[in-house]
N, CA and C of each residue as an Amber inpcrd file, in Angstrom:
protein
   672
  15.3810000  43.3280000 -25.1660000  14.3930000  42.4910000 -24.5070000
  14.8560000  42.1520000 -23.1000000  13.9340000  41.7220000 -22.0790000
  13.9660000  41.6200000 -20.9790000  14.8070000  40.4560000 -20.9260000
  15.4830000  39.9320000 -19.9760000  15.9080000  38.4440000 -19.8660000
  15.3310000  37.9610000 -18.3550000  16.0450000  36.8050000 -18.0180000
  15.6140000  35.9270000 -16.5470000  16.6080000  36.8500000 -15.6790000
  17.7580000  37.6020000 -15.8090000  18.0270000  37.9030000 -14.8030000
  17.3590000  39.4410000 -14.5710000  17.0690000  39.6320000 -15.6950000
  16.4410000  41.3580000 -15.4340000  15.1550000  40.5360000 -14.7010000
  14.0390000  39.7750000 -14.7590000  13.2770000  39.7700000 -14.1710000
  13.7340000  39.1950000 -12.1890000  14.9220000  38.4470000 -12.4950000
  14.9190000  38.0620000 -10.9870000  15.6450000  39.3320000  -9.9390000
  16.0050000  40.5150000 -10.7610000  16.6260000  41.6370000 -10.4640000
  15.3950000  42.3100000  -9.9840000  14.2390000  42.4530000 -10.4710000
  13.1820000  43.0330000 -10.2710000  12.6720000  42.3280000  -9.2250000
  12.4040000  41.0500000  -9.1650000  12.3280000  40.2660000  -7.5340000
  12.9070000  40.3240000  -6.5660000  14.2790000  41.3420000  -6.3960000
  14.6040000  41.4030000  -5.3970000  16.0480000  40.2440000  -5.3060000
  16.6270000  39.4370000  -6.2510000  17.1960000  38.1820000  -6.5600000
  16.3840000  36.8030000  -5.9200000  17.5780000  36.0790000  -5.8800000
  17.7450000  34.7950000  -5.2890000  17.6990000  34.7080000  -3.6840000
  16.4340000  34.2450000  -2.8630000  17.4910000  34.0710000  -1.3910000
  18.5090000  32.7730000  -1.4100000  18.7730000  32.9490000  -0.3810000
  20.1430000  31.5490000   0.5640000  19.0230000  30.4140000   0.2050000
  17.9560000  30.4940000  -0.0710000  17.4360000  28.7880000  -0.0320000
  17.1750000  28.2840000  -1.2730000  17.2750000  29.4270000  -2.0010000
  16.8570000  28.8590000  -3.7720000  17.3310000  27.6190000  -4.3260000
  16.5790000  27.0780000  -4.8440000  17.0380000  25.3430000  -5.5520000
  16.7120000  25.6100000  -6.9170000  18.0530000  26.4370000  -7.3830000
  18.0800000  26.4240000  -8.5460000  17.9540000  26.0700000  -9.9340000
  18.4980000  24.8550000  -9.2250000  18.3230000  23.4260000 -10.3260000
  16.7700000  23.1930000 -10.3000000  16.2130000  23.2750000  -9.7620000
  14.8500000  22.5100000  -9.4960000  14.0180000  23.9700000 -10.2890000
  14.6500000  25.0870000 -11.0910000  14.0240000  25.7850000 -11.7090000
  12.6880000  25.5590000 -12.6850000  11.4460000  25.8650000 -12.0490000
  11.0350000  25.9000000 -13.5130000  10.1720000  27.0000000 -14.2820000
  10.7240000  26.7580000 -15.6210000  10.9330000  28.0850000 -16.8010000
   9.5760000  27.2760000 -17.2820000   8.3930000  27.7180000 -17.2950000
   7.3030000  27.8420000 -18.8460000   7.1870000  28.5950000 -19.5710000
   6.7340000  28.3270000 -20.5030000   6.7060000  29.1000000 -21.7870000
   5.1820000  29.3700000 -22.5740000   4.8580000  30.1490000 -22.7600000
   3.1070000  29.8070000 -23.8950000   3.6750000  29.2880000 -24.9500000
   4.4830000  30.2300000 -25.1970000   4.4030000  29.4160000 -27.1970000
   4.6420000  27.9840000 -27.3860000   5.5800000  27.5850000 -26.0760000
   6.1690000  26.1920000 -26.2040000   4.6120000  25.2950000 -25.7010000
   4.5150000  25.7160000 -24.9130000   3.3840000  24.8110000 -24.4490000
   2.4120000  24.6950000 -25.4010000   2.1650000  26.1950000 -26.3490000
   1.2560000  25.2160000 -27.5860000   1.7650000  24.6830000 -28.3770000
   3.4130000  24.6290000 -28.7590000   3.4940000  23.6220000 -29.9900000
   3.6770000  22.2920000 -29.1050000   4.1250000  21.7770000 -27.8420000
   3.7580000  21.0070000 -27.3040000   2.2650000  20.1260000 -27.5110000
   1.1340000  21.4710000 -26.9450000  -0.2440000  20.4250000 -27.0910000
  -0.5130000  20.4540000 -28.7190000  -0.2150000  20.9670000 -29.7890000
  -0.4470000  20.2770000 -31.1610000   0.2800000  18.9640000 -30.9880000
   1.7460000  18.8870000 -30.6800000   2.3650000  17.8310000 -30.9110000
   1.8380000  16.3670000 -30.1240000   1.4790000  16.5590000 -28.5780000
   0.8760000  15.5920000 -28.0370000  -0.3480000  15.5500000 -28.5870000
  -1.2480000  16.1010000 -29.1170000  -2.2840000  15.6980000 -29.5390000
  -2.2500000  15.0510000 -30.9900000  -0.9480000  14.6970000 -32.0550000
  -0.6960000  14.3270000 -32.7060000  -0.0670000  12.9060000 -32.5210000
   0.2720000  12.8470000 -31.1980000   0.7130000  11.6590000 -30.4950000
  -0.4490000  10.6430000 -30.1020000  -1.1780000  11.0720000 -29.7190000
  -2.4910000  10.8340000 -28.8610000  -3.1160000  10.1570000 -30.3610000
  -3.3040000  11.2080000 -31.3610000  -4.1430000  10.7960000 -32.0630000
  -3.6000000   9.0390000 -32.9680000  -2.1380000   8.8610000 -33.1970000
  -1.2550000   8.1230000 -33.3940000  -1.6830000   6.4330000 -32.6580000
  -1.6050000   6.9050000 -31.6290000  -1.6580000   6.3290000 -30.5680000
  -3.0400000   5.4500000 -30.4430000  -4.4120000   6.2960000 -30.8350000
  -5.4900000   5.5180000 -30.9890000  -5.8020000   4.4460000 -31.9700000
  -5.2630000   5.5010000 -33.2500000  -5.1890000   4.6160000 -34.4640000
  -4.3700000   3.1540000 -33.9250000  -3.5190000   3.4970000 -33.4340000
  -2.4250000   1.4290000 -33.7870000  -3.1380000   0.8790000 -32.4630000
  -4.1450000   1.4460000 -31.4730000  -4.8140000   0.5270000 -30.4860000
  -5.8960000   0.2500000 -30.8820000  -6.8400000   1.1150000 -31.7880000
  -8.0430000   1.1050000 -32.8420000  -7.5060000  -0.6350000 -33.6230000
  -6.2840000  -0.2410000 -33.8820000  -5.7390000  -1.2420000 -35.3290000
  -5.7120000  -2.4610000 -34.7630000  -4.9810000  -2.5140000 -33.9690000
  -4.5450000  -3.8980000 -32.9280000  -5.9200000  -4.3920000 -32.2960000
  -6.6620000  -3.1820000 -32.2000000  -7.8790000  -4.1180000 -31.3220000
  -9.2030000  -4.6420000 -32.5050000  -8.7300000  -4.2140000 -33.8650000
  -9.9550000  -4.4710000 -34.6630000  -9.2920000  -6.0550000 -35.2890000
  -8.2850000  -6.2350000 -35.0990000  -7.0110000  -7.7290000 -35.9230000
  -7.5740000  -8.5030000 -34.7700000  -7.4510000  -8.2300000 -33.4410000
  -7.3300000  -9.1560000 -32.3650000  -8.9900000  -9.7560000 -32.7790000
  -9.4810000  -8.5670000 -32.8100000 -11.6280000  -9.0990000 -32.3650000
 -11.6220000 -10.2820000 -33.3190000 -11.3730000 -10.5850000 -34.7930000
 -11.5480000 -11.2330000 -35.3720000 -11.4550000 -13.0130000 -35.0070000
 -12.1850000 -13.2880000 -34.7900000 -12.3310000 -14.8910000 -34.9300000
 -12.7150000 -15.1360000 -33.4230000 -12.3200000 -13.6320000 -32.4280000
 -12.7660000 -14.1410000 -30.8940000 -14.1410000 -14.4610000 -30.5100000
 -14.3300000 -15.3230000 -29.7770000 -15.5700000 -16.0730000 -29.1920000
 -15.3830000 -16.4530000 -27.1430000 -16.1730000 -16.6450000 -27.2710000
 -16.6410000 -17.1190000 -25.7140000 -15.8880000 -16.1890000 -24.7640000
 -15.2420000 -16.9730000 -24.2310000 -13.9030000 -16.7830000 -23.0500000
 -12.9880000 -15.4400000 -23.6720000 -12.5510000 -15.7480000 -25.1080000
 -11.3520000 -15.0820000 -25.5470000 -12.1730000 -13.6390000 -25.5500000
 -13.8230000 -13.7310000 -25.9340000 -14.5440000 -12.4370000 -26.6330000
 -14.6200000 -11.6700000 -25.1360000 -14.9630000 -12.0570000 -24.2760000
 -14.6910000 -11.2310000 -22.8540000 -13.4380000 -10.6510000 -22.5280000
 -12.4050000 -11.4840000 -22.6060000 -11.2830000 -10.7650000 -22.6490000
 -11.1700000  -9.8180000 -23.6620000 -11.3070000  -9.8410000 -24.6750000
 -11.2620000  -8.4620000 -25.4730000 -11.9910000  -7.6460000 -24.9110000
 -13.5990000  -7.5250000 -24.2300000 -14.1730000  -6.3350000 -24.0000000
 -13.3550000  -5.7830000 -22.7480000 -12.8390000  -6.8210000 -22.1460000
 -12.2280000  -6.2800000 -21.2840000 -11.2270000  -5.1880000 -21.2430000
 -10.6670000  -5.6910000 -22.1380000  -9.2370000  -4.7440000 -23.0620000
  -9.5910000  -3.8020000 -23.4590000 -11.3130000  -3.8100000 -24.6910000
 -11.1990000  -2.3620000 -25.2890000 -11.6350000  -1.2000000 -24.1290000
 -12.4090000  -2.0390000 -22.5600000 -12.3120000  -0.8150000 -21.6740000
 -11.1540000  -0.2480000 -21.2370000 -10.2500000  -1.0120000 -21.0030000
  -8.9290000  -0.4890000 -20.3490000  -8.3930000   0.0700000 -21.5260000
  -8.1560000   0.3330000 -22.6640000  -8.0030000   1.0690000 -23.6730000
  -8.7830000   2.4720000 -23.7760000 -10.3490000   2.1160000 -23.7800000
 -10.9540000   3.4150000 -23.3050000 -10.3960000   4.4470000 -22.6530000
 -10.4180000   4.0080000 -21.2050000  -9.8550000   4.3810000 -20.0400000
  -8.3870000   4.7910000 -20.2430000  -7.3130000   4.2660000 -20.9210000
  -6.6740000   4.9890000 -21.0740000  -5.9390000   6.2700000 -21.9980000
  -7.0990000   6.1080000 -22.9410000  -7.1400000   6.9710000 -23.9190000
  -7.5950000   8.1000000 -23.0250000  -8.7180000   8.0870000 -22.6970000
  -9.4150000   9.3280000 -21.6440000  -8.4070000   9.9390000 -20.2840000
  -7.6280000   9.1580000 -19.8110000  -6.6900000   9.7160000 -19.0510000
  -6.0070000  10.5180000 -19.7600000  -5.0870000   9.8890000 -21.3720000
  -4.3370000  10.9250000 -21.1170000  -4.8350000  12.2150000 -22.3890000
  -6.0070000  12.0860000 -22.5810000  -6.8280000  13.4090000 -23.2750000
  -7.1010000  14.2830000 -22.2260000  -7.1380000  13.9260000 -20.6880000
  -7.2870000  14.8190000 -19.6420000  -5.7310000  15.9300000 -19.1700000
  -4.9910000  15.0170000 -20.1150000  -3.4470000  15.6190000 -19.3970000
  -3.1900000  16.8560000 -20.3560000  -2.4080000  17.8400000 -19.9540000
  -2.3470000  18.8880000 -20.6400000  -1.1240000  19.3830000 -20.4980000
  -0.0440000  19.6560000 -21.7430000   1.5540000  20.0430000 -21.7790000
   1.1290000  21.2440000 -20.8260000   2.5910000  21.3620000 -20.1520000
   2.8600000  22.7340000 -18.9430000   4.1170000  23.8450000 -19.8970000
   4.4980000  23.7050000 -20.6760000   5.3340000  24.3190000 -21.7690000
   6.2500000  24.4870000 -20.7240000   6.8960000  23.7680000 -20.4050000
   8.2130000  23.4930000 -19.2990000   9.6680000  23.4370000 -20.2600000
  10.4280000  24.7160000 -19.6890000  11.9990000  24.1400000 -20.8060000
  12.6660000  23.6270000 -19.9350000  12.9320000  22.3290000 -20.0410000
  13.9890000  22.1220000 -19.5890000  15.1650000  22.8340000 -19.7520000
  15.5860000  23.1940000 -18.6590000  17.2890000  24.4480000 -18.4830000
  17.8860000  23.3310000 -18.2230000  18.3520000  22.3910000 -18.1100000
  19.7220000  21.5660000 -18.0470000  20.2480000  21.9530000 -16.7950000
  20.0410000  22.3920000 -16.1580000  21.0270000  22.7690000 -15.1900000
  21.8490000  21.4100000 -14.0190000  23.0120000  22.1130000 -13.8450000
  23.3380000  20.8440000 -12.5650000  23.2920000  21.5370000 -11.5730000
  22.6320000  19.9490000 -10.5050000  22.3560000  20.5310000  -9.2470000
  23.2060000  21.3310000  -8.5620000  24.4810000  22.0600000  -8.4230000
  24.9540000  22.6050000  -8.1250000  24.6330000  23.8360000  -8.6540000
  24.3890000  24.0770000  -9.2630000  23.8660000  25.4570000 -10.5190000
  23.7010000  26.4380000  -9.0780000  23.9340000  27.5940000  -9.8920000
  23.5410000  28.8100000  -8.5390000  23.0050000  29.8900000  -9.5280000
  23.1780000  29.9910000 -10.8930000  22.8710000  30.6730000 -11.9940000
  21.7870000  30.5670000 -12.7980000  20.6370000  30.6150000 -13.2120000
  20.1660000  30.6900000 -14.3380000  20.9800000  31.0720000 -16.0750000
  20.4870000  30.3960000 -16.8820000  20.7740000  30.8500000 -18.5690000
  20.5160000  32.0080000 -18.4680000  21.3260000  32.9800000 -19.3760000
  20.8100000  34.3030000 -19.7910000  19.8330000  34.4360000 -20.9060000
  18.5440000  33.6590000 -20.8300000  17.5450000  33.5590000 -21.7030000
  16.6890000  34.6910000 -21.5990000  16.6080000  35.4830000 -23.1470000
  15.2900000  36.2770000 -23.2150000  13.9610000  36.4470000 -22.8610000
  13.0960000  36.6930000 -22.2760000  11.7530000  36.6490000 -22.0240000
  10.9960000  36.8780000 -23.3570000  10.1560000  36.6240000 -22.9020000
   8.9490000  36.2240000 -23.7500000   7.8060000  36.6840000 -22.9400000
   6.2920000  37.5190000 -23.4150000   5.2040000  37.3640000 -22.7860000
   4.6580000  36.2960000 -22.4630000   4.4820000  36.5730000 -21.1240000
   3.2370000  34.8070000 -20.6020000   5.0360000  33.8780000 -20.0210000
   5.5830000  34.3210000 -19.8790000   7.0490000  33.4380000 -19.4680000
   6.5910000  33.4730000 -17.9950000   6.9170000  32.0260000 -17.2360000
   6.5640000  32.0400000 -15.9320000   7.8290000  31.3000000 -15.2550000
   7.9290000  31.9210000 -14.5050000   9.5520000  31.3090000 -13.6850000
   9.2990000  31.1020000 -12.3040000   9.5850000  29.8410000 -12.1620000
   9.2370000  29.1670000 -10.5150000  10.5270000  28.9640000  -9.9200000
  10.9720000  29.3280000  -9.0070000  12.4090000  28.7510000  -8.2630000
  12.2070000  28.6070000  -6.9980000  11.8100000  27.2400000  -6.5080000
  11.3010000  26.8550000  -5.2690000  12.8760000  26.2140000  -4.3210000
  12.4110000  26.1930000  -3.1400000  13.1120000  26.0030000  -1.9610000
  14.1760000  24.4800000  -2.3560000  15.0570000  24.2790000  -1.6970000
  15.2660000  23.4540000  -1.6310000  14.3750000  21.8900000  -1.1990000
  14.3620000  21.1520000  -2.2540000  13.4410000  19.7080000  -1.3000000
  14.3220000  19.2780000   0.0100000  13.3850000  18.3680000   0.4340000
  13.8090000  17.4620000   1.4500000  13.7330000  16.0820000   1.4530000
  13.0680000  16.0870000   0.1840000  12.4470000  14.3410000   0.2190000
  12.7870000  13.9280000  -1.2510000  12.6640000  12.5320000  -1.0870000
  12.9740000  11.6100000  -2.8090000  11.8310000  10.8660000  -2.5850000
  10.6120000  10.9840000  -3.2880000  10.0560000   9.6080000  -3.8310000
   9.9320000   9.1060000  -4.6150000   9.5430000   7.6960000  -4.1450000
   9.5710000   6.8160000  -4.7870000   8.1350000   5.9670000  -4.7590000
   7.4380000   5.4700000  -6.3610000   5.8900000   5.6910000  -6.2490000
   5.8330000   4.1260000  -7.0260000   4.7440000   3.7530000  -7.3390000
   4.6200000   2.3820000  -8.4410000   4.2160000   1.4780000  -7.6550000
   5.2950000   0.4000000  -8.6760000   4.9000000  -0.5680000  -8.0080000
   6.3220000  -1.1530000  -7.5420000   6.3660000  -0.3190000  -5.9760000
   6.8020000  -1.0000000  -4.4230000   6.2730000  -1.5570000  -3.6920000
   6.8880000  -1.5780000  -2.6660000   6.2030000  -2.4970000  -1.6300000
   5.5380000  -1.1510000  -0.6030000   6.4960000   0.1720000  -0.2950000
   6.0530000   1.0060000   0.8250000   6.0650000   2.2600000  -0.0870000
   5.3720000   2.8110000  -1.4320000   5.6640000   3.7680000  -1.6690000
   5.5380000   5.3080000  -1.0830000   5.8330000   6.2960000  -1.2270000
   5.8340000   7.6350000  -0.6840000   7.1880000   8.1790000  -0.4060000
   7.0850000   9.6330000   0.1610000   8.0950000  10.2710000  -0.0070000
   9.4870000   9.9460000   1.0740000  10.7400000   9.8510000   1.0680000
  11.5580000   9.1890000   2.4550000  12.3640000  10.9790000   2.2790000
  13.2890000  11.1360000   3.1210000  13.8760000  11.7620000   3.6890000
  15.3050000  12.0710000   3.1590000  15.1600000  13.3610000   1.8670000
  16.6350000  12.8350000   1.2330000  17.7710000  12.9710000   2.3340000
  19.2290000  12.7940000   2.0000000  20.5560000  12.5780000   3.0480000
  21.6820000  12.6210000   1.4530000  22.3130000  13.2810000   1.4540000
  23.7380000  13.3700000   0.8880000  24.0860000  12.1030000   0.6720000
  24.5730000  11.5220000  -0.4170000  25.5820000  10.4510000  -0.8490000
  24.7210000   9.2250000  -1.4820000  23.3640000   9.0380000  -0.9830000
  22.5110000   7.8680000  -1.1750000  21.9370000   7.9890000  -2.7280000
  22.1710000   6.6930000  -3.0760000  21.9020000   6.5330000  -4.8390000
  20.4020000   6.3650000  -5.0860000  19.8200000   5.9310000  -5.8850000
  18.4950000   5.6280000  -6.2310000  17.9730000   4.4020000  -5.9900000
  18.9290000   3.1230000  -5.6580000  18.7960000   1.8500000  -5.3220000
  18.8940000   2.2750000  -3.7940000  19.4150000   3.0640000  -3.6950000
  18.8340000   3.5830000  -2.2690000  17.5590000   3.4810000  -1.6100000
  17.4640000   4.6620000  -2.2450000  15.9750000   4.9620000  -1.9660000
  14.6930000   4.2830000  -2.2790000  15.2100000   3.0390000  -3.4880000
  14.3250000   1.7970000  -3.8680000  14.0920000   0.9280000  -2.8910000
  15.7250000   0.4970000  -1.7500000  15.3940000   0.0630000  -0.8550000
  14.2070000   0.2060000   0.0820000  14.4000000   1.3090000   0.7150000
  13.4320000   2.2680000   1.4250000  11.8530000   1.9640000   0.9850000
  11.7350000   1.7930000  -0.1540000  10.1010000   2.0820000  -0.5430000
  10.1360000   0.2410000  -0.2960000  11.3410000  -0.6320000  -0.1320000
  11.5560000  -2.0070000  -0.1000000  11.3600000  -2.5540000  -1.6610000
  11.5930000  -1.8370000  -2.1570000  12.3890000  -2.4450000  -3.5370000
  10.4640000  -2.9320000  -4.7360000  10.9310000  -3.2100000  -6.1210000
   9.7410000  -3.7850000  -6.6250000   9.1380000  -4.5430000  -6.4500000
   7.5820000  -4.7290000  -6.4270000   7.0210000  -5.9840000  -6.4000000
   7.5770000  -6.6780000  -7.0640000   7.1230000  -7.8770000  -7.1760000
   6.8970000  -9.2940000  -7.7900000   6.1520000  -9.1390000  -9.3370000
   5.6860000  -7.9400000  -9.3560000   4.5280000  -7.3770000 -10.3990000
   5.3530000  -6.2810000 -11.6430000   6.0620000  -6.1210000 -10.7080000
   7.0800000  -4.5320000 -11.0340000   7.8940000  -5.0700000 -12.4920000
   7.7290000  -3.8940000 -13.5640000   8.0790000  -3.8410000 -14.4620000
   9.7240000  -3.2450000 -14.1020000  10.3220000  -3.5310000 -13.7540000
  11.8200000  -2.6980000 -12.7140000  12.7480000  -2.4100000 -14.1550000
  12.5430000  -2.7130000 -15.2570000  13.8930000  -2.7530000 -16.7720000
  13.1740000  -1.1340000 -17.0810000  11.9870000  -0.7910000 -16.7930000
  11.2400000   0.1550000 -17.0700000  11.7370000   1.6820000 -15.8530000
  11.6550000   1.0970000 -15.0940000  11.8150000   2.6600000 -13.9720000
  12.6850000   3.4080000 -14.3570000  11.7620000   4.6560000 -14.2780000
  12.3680000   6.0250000 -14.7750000  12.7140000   7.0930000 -13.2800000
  13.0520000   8.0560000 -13.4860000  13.5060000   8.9610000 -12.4630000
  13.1950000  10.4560000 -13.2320000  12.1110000  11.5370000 -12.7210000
  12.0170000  12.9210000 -12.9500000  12.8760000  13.5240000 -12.1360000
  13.4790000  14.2530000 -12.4030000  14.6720000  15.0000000 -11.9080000
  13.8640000  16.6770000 -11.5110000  14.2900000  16.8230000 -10.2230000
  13.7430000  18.4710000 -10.1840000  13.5600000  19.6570000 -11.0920000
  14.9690000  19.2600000 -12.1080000  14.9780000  20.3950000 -13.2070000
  14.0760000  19.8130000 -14.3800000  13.3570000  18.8630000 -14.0880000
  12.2290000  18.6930000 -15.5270000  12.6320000  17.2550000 -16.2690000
  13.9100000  16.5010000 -15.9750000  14.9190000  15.7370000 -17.1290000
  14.3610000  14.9590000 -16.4780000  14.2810000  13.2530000 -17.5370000
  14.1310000  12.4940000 -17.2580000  15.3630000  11.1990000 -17.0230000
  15.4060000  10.5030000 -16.2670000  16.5090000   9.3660000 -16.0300000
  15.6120000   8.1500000 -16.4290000  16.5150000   7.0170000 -17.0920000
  15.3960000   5.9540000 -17.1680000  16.3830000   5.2430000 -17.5070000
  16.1060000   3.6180000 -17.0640000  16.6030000   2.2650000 -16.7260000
  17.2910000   2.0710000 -18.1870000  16.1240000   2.4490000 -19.2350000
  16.7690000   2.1400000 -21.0420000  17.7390000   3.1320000 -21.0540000
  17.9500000   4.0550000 -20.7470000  19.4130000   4.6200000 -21.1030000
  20.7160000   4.1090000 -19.9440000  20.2200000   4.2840000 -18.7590000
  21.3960000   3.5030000 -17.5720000  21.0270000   2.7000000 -16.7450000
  21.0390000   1.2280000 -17.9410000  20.4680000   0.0260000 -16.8900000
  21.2840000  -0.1200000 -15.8880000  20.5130000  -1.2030000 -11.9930000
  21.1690000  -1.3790000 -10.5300000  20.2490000  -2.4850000  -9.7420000
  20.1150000  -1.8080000  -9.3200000  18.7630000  -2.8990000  -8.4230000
  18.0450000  -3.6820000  -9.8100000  18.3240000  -3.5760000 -10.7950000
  17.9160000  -3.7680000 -12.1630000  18.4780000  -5.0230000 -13.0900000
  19.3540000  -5.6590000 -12.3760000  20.5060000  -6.6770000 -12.8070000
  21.7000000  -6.4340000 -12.3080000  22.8160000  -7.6950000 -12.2030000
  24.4800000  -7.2910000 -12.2460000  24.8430000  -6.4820000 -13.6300000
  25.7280000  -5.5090000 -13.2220000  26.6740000  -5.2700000 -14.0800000
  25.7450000  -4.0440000 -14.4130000  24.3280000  -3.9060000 -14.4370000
  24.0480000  -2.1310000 -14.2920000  23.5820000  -1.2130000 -13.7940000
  24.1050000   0.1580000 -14.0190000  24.4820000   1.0280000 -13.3110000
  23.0850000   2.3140000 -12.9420000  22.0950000   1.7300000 -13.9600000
  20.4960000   2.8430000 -13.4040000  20.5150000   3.0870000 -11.6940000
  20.8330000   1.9690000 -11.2680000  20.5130000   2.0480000  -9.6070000
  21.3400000   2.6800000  -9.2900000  22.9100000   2.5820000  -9.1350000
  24.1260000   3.3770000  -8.7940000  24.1230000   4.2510000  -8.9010000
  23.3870000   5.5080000  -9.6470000  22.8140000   7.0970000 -10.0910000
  22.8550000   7.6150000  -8.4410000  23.3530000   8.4810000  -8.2350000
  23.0030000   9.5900000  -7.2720000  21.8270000   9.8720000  -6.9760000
  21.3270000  10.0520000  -6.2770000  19.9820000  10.2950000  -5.7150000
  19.9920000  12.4580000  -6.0110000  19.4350000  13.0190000  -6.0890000
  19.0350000  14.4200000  -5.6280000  17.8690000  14.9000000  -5.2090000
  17.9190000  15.7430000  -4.0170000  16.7320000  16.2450000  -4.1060000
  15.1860000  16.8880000  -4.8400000  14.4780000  16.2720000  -4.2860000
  12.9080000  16.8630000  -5.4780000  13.0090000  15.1820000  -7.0350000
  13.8980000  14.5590000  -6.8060000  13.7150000  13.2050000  -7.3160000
  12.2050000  12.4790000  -7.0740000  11.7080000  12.1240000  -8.2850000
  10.6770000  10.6880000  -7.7190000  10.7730000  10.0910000  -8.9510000
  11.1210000   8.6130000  -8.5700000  11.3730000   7.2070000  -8.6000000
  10.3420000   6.6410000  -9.1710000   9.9260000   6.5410000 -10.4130000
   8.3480000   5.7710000 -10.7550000   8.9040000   4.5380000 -11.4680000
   8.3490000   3.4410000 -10.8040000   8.5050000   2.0360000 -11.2000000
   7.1590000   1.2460000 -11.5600000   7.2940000   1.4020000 -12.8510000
   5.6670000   0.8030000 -13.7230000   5.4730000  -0.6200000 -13.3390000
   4.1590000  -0.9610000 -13.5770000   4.2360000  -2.6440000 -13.2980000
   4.1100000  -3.2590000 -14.6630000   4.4030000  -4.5560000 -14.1320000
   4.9390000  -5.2620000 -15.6350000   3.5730000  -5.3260000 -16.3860000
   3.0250000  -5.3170000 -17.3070000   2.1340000  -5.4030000 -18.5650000
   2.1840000  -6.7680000 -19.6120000   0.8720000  -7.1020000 -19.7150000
   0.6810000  -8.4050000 -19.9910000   0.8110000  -8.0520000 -21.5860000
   2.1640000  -8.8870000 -22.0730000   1.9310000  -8.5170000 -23.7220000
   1.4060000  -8.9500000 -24.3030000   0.7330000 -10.3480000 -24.0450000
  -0.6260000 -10.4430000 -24.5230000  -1.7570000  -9.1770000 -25.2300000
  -1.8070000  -8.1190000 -24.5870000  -3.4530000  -7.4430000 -24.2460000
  -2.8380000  -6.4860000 -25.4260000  -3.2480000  -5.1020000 -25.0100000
  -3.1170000  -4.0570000 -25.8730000  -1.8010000  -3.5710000 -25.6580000
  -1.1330000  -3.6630000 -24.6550000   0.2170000  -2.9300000 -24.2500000
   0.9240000  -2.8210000 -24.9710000   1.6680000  -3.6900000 -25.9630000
   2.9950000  -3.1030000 -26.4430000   2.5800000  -2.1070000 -27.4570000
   1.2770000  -1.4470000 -27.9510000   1.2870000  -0.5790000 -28.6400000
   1.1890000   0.6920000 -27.6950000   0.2910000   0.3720000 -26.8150000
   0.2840000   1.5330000 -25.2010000   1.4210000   2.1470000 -24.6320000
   2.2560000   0.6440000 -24.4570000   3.4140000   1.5480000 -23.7600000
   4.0850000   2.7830000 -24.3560000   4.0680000   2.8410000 -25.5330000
   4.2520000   4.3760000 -26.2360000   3.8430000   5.6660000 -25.4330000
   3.0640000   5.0070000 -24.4020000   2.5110000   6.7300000 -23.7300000
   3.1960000   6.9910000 -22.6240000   4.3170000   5.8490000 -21.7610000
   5.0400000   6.4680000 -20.8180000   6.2260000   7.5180000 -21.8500000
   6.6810000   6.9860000 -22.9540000   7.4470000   7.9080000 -23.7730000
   6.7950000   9.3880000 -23.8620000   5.8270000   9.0050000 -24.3660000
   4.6810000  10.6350000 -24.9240000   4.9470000  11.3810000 -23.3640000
   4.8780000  10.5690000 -22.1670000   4.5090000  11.6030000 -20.9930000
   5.9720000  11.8890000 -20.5540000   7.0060000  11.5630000 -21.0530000
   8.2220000  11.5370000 -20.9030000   8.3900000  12.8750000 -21.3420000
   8.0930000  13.3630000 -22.7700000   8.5750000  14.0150000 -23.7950000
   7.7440000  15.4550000 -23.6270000   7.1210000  15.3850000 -23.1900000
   5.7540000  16.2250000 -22.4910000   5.8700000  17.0100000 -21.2870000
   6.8160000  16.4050000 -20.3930000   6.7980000  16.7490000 -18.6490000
   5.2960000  16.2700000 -18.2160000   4.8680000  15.3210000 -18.5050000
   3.9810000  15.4930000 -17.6820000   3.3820000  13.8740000 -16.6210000
């Protein structure tokens, strides 16, 4: 069988600008057991906001009964967003940014291999004060570049911010809690190129959310 380097042999290789790390490998087959699996998520997902929102309706009146319709739209709405999203059957290759190699992985029909340029930029998106893309530079961490966007609102869910990494991986505050409290280290992370910085805003646990927030995980697990 063919592999990734017989096909990048047939391209002619790698030039001097390839950003290796920032590879990305899709797959068909993966991408459909992906969309069974997110759509098993999804479906999960309606049920305990279905559940939570049929417990809450009970006994509501006046004031409280508006706030619920309010809720089951923003529930709507976000059910329909992410029925619009669709797995990219992305493997994560692990690679470190230094990587100059690809895995010696087999091909597969329908296998699509992207190996784009080096970035230039880190953003950083949410809820900041200046979001968009800044200008990466060697050595600067992710509280870095938080600076730059001037750090979270007042609104900003900040225990939450995650980091997509060029090669597909995700970084997030729950595995390396910086700008985030004393004593941790999420912010202190290295910055790399093709990085963006998404800092959610905080969510009223009141409403439907703590069964919702399950879907930054789902889009975690997904690439998407």
């Amino acid at each position: 069988a063919s592999s990734i380097a017989d096909a990048l042999a047939a391209a002619g290789g790698l030039t001097p600008a390839a950003y290796v790390y920032g590879t990305d490998f899709s797959r068909e087959t993966v991408r459909a057991t992906q969309q069974i699996n997110y759509d098993r998520a999804l479906r999960d997902l309606e049920t305990d906001l279905a559940r939570s929102t049929s417990t809450q309706r009970a006994g509501t009146a006046g004031e409280e009964a508006a706030f619920q319709a309010s809720r089951d739209t923003a529930n709507t709405r976000l059910l329909a967003s992410l029925r619009a999203l669709r797995p990219t059957g992305r493997v994560v290759l692990q690679l470190q940014p230094e990587s100059r190699e690809l895995p010696p992985l087999s091909l597969e029909d329908g296998d699509r291999l992207l190996i784009p340029s080096r970035p230039t930029s880190v953003g950083v998106f949410g809820s900041v004060y200046n979001g968009g893309s800044y200008l990466y530079s060697d050595g600067r961490s992710l509280d870095d570049f938080l600076g730059l966007a001037g750090g979270p609102t007042r609104g900003a869910d900040a225990r939450s911010t995650f980091v997509i990494r060029a090669n597909g991986s995700v970084v997030s505050s729950q595995q390396r809690s910086g700008w985030l409290g004393a004593g941790n280290s999420f912010g202190g992370v290295r910055a790399e190129p093709g990085d963006t910085i998404f800092v959610p805003e905080e969510l009223d646990k009141t409403t439907f959310v703590q069964a919702a927030k399950d879907w930054t995980q789902i889009l975690y697990q997904f690439g998407l």
